[in-house]
Backbone as ProteinMPNN parsed JSONL, in Angstrom:
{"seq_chain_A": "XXXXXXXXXXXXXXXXXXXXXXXXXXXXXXXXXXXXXXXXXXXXXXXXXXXXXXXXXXXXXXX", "coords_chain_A": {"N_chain_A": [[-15.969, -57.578, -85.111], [-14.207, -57.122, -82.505], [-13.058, -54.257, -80.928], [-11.523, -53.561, -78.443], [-9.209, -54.979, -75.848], [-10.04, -58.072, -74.689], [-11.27, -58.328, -71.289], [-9.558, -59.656, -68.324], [-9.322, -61.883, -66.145], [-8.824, -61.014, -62.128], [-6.012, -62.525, -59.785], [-6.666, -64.093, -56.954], [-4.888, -62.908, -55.338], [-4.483, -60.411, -56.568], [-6.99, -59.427, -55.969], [-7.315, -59.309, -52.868], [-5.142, -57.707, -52.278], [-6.222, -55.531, -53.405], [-8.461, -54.99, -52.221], [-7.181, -54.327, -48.873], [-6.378, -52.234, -50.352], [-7.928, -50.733, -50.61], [-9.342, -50.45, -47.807], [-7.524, -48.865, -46.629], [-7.743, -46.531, -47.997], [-10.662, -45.79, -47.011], [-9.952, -45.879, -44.346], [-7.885, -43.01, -44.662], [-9.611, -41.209, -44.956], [-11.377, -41.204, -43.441], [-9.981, -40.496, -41.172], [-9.513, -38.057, -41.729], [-11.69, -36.77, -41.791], [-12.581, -36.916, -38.936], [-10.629, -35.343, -37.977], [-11.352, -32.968, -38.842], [-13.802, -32.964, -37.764], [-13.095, -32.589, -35.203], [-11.346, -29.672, -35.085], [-13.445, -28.116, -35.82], [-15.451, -28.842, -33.51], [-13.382, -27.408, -31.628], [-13.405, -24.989, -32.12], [-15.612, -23.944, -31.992], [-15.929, -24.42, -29.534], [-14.224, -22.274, -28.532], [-16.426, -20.508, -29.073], [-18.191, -20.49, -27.561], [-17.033, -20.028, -25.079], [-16.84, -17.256, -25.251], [-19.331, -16.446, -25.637], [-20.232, -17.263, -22.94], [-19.05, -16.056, -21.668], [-19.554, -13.47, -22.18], [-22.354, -13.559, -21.467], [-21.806, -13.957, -18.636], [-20.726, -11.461, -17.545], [-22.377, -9.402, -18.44], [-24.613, -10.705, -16.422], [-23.255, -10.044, -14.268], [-22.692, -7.617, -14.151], [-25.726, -6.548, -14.528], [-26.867, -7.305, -11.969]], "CA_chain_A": [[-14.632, -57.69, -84.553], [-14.23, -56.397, -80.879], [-12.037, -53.182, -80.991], [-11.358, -53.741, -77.3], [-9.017, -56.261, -75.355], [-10.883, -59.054, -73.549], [-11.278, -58.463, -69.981], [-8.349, -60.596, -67.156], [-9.61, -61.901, -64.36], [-7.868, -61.158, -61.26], [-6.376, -63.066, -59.14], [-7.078, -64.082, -55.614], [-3.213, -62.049, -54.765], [-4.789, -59.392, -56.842], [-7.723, -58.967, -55.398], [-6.792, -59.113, -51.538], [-4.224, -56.449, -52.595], [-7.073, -54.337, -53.92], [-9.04, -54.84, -50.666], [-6.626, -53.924, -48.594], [-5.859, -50.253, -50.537], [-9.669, -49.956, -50.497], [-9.373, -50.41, -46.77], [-6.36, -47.738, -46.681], [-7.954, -45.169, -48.15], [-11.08, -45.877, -46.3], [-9.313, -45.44, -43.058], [-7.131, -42.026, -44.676], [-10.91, -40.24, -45.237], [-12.177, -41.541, -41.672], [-8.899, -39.908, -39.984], [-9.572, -36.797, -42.27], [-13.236, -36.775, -41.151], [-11.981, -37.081, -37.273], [-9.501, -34.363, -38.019], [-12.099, -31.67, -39.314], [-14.698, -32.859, -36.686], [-12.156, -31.835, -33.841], [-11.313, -28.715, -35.592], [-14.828, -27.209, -35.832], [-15.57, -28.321, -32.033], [-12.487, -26.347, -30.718], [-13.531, -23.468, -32.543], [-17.251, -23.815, -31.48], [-15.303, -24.174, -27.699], [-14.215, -20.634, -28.094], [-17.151, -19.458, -29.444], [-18.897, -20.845, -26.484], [-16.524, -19.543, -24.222], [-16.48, -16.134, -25.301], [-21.181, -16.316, -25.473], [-20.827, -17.32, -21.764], [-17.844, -14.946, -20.586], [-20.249, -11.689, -22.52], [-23.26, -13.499, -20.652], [-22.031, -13.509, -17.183], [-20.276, -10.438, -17.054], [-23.944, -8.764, -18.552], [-25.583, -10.9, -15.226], [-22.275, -9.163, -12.671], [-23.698, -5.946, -14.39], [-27.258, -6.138, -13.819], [-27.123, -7.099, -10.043]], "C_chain_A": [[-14.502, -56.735, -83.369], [-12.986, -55.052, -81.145], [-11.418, -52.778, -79.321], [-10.144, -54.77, -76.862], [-9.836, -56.72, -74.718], [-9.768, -58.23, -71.84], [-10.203, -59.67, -69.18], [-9.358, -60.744, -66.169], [-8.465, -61.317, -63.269], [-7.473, -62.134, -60.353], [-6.573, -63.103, -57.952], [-5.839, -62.831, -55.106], [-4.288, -60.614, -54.941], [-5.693, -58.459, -56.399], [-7.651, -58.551, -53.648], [-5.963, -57.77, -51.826], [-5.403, -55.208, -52.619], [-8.173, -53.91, -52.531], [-8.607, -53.746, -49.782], [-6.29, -52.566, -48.769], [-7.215, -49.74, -50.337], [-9.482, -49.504, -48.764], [-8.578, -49.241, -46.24], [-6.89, -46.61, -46.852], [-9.299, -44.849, -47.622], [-11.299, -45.226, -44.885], [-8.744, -43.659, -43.534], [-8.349, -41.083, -44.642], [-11.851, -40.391, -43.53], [-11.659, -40.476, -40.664], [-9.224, -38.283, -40.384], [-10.617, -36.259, -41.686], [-12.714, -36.155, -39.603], [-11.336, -35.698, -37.669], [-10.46, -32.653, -37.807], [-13.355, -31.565, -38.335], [-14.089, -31.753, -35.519], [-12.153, -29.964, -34.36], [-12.309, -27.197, -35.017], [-15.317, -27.591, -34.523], [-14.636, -27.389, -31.392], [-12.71, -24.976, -31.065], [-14.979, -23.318, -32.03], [-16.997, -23.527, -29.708], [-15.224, -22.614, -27.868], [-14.879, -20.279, -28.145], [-18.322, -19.314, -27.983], [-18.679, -20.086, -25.583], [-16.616, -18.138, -23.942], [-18.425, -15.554, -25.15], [-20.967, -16.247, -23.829], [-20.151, -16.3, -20.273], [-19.211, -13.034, -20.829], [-21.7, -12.115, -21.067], [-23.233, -13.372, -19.251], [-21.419, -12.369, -16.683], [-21.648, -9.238, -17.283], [-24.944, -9.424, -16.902], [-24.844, -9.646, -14.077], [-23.356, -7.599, -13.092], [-25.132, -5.134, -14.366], [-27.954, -6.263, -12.351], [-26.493, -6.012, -9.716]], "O_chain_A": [[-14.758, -55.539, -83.507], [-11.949, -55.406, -81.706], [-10.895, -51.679, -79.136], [-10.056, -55.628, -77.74], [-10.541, -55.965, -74.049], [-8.631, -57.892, -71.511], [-10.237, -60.749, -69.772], [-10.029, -59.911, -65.56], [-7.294, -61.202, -63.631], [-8.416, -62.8, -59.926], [-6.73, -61.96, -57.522], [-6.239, -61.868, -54.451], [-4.763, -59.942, -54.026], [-5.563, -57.236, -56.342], [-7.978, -57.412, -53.312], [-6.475, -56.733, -51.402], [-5.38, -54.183, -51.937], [-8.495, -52.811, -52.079], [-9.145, -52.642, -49.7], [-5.985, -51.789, -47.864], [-7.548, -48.608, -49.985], [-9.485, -48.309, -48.472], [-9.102, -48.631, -45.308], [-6.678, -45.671, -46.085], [-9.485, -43.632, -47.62], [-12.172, -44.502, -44.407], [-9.187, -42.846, -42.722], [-8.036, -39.969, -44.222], [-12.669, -39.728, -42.892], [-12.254, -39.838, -39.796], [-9.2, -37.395, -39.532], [-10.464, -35.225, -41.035], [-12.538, -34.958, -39.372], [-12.188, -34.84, -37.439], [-10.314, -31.693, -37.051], [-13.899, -30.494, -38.07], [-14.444, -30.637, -35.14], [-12.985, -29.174, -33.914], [-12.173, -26.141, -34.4], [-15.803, -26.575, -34.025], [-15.104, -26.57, -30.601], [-12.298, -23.996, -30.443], [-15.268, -22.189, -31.632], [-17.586, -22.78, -28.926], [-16.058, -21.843, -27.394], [-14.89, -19.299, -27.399], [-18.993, -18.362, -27.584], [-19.576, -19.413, -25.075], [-16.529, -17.686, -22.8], [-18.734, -14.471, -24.652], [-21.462, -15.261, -23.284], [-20.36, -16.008, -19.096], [-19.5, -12.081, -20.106], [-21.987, -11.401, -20.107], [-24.155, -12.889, -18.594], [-21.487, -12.157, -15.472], [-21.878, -8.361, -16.45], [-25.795, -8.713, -16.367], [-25.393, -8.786, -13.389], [-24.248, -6.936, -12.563], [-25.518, -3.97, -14.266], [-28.926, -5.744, -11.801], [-26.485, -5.632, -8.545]]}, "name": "protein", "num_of_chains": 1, "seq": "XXXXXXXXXXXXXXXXXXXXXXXXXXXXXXXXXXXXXXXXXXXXXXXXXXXXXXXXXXXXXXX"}
């Protein structure tokens, strides 16, 4: 004797629906992604900025 309910199909509504949120949250982890990319370049910008400001004021100082 099964101690379970039987399994539903879904239907076509149901499934499109389910698509769709797949697709949603998909997209909300993409934008998150994008978000944290940017992030960590603008901070890599300063870090850049601040390597090439020490390096050319070390060149003014050795001519």
């Amino acid at each position: 004797m099964p101690t379970h309910p039987p399994a539903r199909r879904r239907s076509p509504v149901q499934r499109k629906a389910r698509r769709g949120t797949t697709s949603i949250e998909y997209t909300m982890i993409a934008g998150l992604v994008a978000v944290a990319i940017i992030v960590a370049l603008t901070n890599l910008g300063a870090i850049v900025d601040v390597l090439f400001t020490l390096v050319a004021a070390l060149t003014t100082a050795a001519i």
